[in-house]
C-alpha positions in Angstrom: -3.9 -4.7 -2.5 -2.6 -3.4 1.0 -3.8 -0.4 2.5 -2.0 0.4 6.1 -3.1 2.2 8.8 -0.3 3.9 10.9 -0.9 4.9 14.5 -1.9 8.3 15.0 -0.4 10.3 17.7 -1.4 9.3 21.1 -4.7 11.1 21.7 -5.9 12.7 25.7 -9.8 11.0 24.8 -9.6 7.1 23.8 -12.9 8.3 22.1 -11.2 10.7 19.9 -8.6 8.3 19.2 -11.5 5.4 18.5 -13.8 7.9 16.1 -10.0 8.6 14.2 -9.1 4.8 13.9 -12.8 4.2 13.1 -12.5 7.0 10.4 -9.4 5.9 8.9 -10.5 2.5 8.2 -13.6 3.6 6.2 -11.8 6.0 4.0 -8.9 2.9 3.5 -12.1 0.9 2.5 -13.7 3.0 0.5 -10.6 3.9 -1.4 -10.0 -0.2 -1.8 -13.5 -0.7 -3.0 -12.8 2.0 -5.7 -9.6 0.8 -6.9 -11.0 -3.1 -7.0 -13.6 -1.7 -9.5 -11.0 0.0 -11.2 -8.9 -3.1 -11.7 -11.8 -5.5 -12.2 -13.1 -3.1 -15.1 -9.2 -2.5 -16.6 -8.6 -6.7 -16.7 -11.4 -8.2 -15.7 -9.5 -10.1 -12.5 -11.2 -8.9 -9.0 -8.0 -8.5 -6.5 -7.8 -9.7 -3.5 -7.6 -6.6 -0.5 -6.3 -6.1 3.1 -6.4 -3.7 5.8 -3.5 -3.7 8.6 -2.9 -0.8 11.2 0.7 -0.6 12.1 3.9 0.8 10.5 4.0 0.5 7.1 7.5 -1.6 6.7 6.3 -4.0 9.4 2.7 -5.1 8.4 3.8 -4.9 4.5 6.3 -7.8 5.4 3.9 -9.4 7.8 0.8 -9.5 5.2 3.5 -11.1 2.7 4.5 -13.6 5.2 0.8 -14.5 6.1 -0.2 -14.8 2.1 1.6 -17.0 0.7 0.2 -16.2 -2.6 1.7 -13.5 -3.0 4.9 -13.3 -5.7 5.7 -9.7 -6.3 5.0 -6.5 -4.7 4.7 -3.3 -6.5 4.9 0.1 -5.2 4.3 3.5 -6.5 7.0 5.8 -5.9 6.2 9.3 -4.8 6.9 12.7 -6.9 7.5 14.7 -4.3 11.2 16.2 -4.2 12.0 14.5 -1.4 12.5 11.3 -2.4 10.4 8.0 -3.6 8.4 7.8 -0.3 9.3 6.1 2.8 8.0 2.5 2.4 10.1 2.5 -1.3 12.5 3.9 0.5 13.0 1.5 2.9 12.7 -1.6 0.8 15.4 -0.6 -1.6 17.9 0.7 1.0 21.5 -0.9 0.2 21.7 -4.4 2.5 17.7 -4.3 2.5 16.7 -7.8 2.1 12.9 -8.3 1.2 11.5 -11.9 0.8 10.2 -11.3 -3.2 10.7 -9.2 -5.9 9.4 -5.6 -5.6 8.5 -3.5 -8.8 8.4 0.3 -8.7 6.6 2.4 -10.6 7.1 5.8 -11.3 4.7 7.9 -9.7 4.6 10.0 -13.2 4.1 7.3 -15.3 0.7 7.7 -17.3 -1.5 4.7 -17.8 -0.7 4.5 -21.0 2.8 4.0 -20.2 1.8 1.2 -17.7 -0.3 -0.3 -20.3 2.6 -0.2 -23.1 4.6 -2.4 -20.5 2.2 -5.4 -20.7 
């Protein structure tokens, strides 16, 4: 599991801009941490987890290229009305090339229907 950080705009007061950065990687961890128990309590397996600061294209394809254990990324597509969400986006653009296979899921998809898949 990935969790990026993108740069916030650039602030007057480094210290504003440090307490921000500082913020945003405790809520990405604490979000992690709650979705590792989720999945270690759904299957039993305890995933793996990352934290990268940077746009969300670029350190997506970076963390792939530095883990070579990875075999398949999956995404959650937005339901928002304007469109899938930028990173889905992005990778499935026409003449997008991305080094493994991505699966997307449906951001309306019930667990259920996840599970039903297996």
């Amino acid at each position: 599991m990935l969790s990026v950080i993108e740069p916030e705009e650039f602030q007057h007061w480094q210290s504003v801009q440090d307490a921000m950065r500082a913020e945003a990687i405790q809520n990405a961890e604490a979000r992690l941490q709650a979705l590792v128990e989720e999945v270690k309590a759904l299957s039993g397996v305890s995933p793996d987890y990352a934290i990268r600061e940077g746009v969300k294209r670029d350190q997506v394809a970076e963390h792939i290229q530095a883990d070579q254990d990875i075999s398949i990324l999956v995404l959650g597509a937005s339901t928002e009305s304007d469109g899938p969400g930028p990173l889905v986006a992005a990778i499935t653009r026409p003449g997008s090339r991305f080094p493994l296979p991505v699966t997307i899921v449906p951001g309306d998809m019930s667990v259920e229907e996840i599970d039903a898949l297996c």
